[in-house]
OpenMM code with the backbone's topology and positions (N, CA, C; nanometers):
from openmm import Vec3, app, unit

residues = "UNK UNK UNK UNK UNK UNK UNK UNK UNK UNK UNK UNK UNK UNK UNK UNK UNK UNK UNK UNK UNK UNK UNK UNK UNK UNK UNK UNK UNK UNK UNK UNK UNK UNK UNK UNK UNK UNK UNK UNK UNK UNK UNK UNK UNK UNK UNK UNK UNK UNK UNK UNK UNK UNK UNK UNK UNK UNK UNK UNK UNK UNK UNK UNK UNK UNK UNK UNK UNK UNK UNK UNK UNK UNK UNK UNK UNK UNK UNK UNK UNK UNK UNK UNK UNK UNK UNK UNK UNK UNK UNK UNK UNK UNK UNK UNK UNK UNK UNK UNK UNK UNK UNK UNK UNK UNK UNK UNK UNK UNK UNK UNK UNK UNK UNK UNK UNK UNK UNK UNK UNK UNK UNK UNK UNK UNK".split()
positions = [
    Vec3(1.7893, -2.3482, -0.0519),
    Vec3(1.6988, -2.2622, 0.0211),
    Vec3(1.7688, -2.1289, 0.0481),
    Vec3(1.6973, -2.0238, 0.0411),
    Vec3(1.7801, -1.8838, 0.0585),
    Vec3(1.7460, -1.8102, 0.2117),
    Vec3(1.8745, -1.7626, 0.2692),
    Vec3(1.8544, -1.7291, 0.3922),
    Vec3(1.7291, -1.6127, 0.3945),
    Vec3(1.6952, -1.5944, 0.5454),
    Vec3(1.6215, -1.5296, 0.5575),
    Vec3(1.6471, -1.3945, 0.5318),
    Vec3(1.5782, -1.2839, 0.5489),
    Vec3(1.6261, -1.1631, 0.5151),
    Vec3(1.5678, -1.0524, 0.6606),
    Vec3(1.6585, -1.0245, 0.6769),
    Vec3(1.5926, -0.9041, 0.7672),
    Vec3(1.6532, -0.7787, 0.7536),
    Vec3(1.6030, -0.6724, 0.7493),
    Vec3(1.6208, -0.5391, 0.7257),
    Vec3(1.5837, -0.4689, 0.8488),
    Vec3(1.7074, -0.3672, 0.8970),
    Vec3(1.6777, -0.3030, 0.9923),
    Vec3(1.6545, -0.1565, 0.9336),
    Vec3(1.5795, -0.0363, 1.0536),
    Vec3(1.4905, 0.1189, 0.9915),
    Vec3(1.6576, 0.1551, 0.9417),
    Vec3(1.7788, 0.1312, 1.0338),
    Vec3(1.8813, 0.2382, 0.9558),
    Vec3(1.9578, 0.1559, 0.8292),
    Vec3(1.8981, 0.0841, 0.7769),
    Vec3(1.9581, 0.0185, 0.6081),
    Vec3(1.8402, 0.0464, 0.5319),
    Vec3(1.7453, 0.0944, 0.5988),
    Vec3(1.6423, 0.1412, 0.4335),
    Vec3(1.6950, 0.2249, 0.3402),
    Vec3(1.6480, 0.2256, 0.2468),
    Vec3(1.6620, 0.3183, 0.1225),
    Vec3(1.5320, 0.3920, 0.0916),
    Vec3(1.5238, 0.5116, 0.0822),
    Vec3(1.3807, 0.5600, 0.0487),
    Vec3(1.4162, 0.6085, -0.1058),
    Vec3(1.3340, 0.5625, -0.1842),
    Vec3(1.3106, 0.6687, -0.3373),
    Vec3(1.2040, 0.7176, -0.4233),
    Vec3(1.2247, 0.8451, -0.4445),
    Vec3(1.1097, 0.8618, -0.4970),
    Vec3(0.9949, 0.7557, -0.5765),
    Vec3(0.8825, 0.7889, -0.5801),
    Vec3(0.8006, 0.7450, -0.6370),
    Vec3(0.7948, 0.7299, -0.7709),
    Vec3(0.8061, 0.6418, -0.8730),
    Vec3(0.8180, 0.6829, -1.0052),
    Vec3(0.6940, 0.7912, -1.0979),
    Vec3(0.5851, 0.7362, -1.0171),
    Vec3(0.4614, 0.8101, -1.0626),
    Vec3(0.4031, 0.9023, -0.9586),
    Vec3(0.3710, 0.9073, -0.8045),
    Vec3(0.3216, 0.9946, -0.7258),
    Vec3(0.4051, 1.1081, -0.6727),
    Vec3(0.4151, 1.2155, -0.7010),
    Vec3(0.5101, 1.3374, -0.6235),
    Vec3(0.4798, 1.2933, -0.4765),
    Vec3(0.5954, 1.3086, -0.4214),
    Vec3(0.5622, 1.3099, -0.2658),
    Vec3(0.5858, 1.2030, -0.2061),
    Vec3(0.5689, 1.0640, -0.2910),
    Vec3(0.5358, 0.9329, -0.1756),
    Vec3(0.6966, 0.8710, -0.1969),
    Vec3(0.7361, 0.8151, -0.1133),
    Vec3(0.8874, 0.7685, -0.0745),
    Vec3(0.8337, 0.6310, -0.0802),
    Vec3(0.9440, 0.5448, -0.1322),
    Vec3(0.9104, 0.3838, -0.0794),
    Vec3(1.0553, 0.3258, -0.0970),
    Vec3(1.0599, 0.2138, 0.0562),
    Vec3(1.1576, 0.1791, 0.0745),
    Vec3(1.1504, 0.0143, 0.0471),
    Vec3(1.2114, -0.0753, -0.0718),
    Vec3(1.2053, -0.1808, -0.0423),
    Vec3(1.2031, -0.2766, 0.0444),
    Vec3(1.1249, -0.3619, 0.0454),
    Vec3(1.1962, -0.4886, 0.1170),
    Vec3(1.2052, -0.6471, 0.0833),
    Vec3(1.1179, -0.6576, -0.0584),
    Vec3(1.1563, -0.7596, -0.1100),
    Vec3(1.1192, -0.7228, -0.2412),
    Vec3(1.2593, -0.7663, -0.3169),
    Vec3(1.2963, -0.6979, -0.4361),
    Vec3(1.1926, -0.7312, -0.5498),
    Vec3(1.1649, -0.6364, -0.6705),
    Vec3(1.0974, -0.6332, -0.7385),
    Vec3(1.1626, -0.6820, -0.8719),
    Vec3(1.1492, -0.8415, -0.8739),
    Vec3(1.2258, -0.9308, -0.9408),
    Vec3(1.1318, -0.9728, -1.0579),
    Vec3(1.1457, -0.9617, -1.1905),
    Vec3(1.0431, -1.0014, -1.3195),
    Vec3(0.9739, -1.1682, -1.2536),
    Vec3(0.8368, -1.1231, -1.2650),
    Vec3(0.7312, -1.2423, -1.2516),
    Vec3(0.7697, -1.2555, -1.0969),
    Vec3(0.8036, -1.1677, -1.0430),
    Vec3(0.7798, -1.2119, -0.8649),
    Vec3(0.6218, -1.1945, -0.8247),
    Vec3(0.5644, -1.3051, -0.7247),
    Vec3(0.4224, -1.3246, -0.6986),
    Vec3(0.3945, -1.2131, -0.5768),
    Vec3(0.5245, -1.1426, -0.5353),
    Vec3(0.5029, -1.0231, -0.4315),
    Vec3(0.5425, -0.9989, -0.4306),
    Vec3(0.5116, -0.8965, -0.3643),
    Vec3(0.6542, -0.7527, -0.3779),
    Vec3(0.5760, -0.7038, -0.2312),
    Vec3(0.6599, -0.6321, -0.1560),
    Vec3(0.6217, -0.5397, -0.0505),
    Vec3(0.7574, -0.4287, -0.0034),
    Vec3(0.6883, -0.3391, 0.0739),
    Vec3(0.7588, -0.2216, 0.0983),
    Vec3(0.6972, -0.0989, 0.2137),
    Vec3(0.7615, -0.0512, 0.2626),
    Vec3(0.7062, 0.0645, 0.3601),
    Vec3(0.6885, 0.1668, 0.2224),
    Vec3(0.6221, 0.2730, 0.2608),
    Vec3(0.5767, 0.3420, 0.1622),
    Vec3(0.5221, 0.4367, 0.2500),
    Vec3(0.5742, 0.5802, 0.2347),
    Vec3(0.5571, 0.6909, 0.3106),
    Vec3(0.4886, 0.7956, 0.2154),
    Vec3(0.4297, 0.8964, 0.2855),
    Vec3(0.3437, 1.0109, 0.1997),
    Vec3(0.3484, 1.1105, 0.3721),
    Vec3(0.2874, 1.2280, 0.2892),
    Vec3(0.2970, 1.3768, 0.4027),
    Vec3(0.1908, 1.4602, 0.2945),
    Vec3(0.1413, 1.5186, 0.3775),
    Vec3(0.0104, 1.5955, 0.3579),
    Vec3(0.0498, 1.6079, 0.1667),
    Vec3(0.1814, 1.7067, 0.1357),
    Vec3(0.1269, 1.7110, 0.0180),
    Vec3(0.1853, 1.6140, -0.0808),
    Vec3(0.1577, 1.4727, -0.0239),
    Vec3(0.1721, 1.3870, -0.1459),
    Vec3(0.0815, 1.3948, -0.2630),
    Vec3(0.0491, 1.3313, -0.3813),
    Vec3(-0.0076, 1.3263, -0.4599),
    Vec3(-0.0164, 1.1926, -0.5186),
    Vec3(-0.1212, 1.1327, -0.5077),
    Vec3(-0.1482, 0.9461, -0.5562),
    Vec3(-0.3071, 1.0100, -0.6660),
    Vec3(-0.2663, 1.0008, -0.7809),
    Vec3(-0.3550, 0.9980, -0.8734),
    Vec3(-0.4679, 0.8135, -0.8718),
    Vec3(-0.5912, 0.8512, -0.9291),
    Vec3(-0.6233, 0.7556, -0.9181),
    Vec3(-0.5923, 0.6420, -1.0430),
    Vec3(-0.5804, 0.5145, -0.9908),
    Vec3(-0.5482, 0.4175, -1.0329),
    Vec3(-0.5579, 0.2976, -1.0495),
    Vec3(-0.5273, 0.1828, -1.1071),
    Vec3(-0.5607, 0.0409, -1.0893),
    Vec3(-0.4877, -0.0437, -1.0941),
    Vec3(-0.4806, -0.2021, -1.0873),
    Vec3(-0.3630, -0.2316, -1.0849),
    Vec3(-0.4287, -0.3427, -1.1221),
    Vec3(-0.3888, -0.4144, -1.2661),
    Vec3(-0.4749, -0.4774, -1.3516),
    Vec3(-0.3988, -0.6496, -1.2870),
    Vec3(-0.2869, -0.6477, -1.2553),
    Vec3(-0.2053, -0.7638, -1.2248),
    Vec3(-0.1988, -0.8351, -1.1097),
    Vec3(-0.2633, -0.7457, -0.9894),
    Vec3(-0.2237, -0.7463, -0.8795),
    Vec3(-0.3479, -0.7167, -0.7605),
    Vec3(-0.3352, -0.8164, -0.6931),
    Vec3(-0.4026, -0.7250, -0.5667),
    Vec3(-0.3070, -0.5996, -0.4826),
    Vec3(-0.3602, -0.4994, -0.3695),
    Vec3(-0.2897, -0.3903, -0.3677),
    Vec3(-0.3689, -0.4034, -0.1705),
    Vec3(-0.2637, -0.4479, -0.0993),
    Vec3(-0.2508, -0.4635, 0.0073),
    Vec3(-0.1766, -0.3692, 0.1481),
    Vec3(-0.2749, -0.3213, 0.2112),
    Vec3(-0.1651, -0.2381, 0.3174),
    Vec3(-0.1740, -0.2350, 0.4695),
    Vec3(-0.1356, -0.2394, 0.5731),
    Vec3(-0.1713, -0.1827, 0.6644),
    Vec3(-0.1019, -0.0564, 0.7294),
    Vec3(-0.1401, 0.0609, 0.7369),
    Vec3(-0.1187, 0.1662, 0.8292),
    Vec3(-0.0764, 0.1805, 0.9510),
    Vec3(0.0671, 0.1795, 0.9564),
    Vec3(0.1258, 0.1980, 1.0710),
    Vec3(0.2064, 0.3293, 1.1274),
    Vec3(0.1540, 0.4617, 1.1050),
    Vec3(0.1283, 0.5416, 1.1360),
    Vec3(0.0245, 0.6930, 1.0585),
    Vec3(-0.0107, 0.7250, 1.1096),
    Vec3(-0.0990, 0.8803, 1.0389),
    Vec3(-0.2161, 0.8081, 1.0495),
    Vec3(-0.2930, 0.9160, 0.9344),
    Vec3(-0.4084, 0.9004, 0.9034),
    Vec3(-0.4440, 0.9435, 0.7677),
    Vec3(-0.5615, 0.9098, 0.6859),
    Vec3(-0.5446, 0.9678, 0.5202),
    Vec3(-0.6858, 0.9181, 0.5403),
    Vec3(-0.7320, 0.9268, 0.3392),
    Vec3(-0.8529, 0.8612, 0.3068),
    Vec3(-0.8579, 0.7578, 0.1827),
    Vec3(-0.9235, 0.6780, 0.2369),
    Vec3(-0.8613, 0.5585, 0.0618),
    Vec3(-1.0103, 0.5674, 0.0007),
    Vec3(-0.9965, 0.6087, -0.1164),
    Vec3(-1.1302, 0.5889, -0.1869),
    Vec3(-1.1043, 0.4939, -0.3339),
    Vec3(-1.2220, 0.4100, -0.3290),
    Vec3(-1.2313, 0.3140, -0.3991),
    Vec3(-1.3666, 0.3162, -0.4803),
    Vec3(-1.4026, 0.2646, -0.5978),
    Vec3(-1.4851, 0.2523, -0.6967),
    Vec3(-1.6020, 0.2612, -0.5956),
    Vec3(-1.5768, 0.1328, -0.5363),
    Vec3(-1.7005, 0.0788, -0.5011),
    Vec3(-1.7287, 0.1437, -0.3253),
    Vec3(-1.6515, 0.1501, -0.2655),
    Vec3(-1.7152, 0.2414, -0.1301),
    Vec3(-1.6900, 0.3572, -0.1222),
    Vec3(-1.6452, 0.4624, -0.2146),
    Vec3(-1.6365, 0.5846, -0.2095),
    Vec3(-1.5172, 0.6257, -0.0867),
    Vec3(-1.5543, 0.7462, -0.0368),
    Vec3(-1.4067, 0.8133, 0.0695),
    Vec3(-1.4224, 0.7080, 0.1655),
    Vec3(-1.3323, 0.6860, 0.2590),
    Vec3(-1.3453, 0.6013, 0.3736),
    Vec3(-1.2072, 0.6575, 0.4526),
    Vec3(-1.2243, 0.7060, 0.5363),
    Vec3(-1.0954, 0.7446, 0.6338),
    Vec3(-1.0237, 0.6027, 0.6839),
    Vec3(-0.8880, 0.6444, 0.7002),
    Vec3(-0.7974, 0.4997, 0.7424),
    Vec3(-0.7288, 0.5938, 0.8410),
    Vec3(-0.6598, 0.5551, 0.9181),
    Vec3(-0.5488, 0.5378, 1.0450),
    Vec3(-0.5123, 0.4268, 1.1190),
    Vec3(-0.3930, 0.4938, 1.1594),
    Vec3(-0.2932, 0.3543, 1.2224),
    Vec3(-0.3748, 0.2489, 1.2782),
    Vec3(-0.3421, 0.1408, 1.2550),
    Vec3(-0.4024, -0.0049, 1.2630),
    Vec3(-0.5106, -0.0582, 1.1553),
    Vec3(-0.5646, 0.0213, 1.0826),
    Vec3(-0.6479, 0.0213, 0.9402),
    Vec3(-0.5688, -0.1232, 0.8552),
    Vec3(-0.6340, -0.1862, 0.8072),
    Vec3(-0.5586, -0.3144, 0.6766),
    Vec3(-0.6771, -0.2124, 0.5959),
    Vec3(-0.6341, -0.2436, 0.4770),
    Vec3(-0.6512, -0.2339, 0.3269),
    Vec3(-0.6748, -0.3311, 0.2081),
    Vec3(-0.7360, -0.4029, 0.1515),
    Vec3(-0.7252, -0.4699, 0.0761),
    Vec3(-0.7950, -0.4088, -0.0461),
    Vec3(-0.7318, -0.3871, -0.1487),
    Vec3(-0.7799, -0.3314, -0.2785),
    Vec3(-0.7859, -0.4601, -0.4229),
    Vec3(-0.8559, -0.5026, -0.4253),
    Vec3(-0.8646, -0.6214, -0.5631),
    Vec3(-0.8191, -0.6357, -0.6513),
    Vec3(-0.7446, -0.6753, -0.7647),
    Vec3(-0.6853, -0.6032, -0.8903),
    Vec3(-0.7796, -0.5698, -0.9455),
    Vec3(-0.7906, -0.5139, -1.0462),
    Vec3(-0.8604, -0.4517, -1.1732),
    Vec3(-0.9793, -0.2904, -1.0876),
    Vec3(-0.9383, -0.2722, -0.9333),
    Vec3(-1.0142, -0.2416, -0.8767),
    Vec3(-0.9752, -0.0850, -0.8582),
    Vec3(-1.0504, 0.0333, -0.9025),
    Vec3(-1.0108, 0.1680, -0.8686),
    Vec3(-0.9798, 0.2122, -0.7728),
    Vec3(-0.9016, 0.2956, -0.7527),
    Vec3(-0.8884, 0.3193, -0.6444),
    Vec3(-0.7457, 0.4696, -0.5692),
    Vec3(-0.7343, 0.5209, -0.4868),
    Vec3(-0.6789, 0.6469, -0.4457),
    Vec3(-0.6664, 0.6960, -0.3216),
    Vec3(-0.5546, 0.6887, -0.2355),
    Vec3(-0.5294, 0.6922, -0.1560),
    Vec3(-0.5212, 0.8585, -0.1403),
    Vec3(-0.5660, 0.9534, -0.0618),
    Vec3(-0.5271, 1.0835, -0.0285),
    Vec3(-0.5675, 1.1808, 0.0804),
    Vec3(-0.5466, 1.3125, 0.1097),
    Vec3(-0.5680, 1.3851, 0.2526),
    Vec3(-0.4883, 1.3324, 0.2815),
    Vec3(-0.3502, 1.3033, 0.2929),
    Vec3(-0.2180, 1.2342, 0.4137),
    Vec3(-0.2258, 1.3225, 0.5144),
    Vec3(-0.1977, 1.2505, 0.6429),
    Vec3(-0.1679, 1.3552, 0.7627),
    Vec3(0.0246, 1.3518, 0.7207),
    Vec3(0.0742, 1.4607, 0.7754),
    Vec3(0.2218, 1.4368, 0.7760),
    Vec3(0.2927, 1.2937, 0.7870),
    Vec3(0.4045, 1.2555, 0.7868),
    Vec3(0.4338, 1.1307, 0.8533),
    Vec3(0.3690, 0.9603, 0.8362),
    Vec3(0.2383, 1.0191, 0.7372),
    Vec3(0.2057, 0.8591, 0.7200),
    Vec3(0.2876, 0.7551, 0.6342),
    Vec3(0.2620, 0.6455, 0.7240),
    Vec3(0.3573, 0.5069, 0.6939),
    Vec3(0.2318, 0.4245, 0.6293),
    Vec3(0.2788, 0.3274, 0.5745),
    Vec3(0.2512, 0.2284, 0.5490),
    Vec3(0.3131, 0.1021, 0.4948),
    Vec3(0.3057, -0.0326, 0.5262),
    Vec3(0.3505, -0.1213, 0.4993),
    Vec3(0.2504, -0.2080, 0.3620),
    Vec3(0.2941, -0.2280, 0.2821),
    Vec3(0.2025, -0.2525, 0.1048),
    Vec3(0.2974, -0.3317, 0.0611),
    Vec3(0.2055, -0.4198, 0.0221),
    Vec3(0.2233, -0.5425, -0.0181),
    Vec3(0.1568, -0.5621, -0.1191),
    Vec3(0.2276, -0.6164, -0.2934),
    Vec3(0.0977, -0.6330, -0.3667),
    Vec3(0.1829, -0.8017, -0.4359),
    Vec3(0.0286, -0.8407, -0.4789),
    Vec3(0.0614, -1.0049, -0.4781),
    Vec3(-0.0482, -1.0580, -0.6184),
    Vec3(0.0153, -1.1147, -0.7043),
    Vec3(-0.0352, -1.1552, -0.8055),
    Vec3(-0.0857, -1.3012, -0.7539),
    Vec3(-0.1199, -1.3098, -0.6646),
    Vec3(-0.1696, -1.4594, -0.5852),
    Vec3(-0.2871, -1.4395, -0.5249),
    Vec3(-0.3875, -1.4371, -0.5600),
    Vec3(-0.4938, -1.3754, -0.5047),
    Vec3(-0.5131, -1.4405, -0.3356),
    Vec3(-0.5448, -1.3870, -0.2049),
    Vec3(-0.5445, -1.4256, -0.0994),
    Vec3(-0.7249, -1.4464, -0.0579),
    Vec3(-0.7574, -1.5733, -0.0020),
    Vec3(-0.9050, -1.5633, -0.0208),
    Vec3(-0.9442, -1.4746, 0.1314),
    Vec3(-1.0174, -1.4055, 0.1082),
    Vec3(-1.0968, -1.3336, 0.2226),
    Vec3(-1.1517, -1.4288, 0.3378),
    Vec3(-1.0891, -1.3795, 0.4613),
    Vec3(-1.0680, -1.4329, 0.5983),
    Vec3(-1.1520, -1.3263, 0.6633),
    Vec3(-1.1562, -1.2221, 0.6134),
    Vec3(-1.2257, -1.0738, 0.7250),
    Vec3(-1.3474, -1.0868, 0.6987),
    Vec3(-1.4583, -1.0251, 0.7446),
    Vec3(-1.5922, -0.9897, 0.6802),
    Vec3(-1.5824, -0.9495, 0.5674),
    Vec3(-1.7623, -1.0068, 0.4713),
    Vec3(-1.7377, -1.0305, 0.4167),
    Vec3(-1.8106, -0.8973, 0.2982),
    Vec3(-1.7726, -0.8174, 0.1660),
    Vec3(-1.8575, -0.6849, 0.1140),
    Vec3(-1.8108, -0.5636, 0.1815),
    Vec3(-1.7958, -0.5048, 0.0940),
    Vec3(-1.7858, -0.3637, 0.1397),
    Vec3(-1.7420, -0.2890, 0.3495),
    Vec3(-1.6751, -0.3385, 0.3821),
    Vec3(-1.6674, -0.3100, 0.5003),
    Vec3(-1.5648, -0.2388, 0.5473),
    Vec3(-1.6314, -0.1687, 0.6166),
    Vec3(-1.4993, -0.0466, 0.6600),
    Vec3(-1.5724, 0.0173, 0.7989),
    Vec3(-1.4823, 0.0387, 0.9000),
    Vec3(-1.4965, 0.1265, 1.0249),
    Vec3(-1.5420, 0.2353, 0.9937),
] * unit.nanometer
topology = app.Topology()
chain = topology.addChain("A")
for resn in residues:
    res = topology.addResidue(resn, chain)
    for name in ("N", "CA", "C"):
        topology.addAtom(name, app.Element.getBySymbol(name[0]), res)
């Protein structure tokens, strides 16, 4: 069995984004071939840039723990998010996160394990 892992804010690592200018992401559980998750804090500031995208393998999971932005998706169009917002994006599902306020965080998680829906249920958003 492998010990637990905990990571404290002053051992992060932030690195660029391979594909978005702007967005920083700091591991926290390593991105190991055929791992069923992966997650990470993942930062952006007004002028990040997240082209739109999909993610054919994976669901694409977040909650917002600080700022504010807009996530637009195929199917519900713009939808504003801020701190305390969850996210759940589907695989194969379009989608684009953008407008960052400075300083936005987020914690993202994506999982080739599909998780069955516990929240309400279609299109729902505040």
């Amino acid at each position: 069995m492998s010990p637990p892992v905990i990571v404290s804010t002053g051992n992060l690592v932030w690195e660029a984004h391979p594909s978005f200018p702007g967005v920083l992401l700091a591991g926290l559980v390593a991105d190991a071939p055929g791992a069923a998750v992966r997650c990470a804090l993942v930062r952006m500031n007004s002028t990040s840039a997240v082209a739109e995208h999909v993610h054919d393998e994976e669901d694409d999971m977040f909650y917002v723990l600080q700022g504010h932005a807009v996530m637009w998706t195929g199917t519900t169009g713009d939808v504003p998010i801020a701190a305390g917002s969850f996210v759940r994006v589907p695989k194969g599902s379009r989608h684009r996160p953008h407008s960052f306020s400075d300083n936005f965080l987020i914690f993202n998680i994506w999982t080739k394990e599909p998780f069955p829906s516990t929240g309400p249920k279609g299109d729902h958003h505040d």
